[in-house]
N, C-alpha and C positions, 0 to 999 in steps of 0.2 A: 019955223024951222024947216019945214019943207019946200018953201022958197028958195032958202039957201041952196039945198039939196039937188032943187031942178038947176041951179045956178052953175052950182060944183060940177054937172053932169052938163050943161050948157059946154062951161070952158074948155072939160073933157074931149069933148066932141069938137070943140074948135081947135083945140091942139092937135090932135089926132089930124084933121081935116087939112091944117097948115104944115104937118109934119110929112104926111104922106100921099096928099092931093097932086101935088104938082107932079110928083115923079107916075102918080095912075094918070096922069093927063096925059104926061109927055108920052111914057108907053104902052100905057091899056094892061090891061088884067094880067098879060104876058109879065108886065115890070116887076107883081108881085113876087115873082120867083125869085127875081133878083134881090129884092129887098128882104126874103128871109133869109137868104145865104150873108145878111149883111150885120154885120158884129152891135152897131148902132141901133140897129134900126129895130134890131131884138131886143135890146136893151131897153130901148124911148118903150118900144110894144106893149113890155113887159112890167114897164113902170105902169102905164098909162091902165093896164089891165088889173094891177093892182091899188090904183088909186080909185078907181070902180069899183072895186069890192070893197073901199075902204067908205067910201061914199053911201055904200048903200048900209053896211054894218054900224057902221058908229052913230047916226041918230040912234039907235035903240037904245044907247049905253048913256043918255045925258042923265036920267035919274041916279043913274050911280055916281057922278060925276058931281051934282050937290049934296054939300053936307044941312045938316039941320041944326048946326049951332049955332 
C-alpha cells in the first residue's frame, strides 16, 4: 500500500514539474509572480495541493473501508 503511495506522490511531483517547470525555465523565480496572478494556474495549484493531502490521509482509512461479511 505504500508503494502506491510513493507512486501517487511520484505522479504528483511529475505534474506539478510538467505544469510549471517550463514557465520557471523560461523566467526564473521572477515568473512565479506571474503565475499566482494567473486564474489556472491557482486552480491546477490547488488541486495538486489537495490531492497531497488526499494522498497522505486516506491510507489510514482502508480498515474502515472492508467489511467482515
Amino acid at each position: 500500500m505504500s508503494f502506491f503511495v510513493l507512486i501517487a506522490f511520484a505522479f504528483l511531483a511529475l505534474a506539478a514539474a510538467l505544469f510549471f517547470g517550463p514557465h520557471f525555465i523560461t523566467y526564473g523565480p521572477d515568473g512565479f509572480r506571474d503565475l499566482i496572478r494567473r486564474g489556472d494556474a491557482r486552480m491546477i495549484s490547488l488541486f495538486l495541493v489537495g490531492a497531497i493531502i488526499l494522498a497522505i490521509l486516506l491510507p489510514g482509512q482502508d480498515p474502515a473501508l472492508i467489511s467482515s461479511v
